[in-house]
C-alpha positions as CSV (number, residue, x, y, z in Angstrom):
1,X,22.9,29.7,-5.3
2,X,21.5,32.2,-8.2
3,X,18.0,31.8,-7.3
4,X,18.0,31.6,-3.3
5,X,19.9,35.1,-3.0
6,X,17.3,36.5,-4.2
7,X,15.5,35.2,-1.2
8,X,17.5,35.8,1.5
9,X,18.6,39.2,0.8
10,X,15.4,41.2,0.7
11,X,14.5,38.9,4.3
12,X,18.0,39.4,5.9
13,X,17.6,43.8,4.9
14,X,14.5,43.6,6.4
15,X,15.7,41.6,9.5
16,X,18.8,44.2,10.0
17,X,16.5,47.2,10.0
18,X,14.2,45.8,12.7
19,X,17.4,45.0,14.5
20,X,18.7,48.6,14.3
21,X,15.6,50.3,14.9
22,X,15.1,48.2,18.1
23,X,18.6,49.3,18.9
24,X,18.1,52.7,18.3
25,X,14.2,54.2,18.9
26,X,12.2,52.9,21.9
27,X,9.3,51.4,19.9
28,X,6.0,50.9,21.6
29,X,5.4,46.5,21.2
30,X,1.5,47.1,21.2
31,X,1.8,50.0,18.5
32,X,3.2,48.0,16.2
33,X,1.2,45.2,16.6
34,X,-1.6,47.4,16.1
35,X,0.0,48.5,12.7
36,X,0.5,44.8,11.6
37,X,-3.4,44.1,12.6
38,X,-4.8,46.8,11.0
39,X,-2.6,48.5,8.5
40,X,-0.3,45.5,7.6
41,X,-2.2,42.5,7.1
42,X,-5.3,43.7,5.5
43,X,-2.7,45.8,2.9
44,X,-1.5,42.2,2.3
45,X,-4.4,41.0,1.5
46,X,-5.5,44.0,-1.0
47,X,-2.4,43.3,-2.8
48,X,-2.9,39.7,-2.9
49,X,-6.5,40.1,-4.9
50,X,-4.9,42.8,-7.0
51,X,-2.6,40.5,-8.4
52,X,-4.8,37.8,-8.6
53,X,-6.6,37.5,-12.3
54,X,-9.7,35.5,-12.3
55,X,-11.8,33.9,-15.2
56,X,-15.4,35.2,-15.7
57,X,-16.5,31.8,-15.1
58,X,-14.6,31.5,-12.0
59,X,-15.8,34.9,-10.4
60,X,-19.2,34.1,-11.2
61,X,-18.7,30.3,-9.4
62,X,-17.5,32.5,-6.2
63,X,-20.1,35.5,-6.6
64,X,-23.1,33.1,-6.4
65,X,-21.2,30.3,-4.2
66,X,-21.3,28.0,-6.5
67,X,-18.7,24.7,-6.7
68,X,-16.8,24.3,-10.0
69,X,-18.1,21.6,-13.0
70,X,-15.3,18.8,-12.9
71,X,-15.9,16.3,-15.0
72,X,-15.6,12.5,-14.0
């Protein structure tokens, strides 16, 4: 129970205040789907490769397309 709160409370706040904003402003449906499309997802994406931490040899393996050395 100690590890799935912290789960489903930051989902469940974010739930509610699209629920009362809904209820309370007259939001514009293609605005906002703009704002996830263009703002949104590509700000997701920026944070993703921020937090991502990549070996030299594995940046250079993506820089110059080239696949990894496994050994068999």
């Amino acid at each position: 129970m100690t590890a799935l709160l912290p789960a489903i409370v930051p989902v469940s706040l974010i739930i509610l205040i699209g629920f009362l904003a809904g209820r309370k402003l007259s939001l514009d449906p293609q605005t906002l789907s703009q704002l996830g499309v263009y703002i949104l997802a590509p700000a997701l994406v920026a944070d993703g490769l921020y937090r991502t931490t990549l070996s030299v040899q594995s940046s250079f393996g993506l820089l110059f397309g080239l696949q990894p050395f496994t050994a068999s």
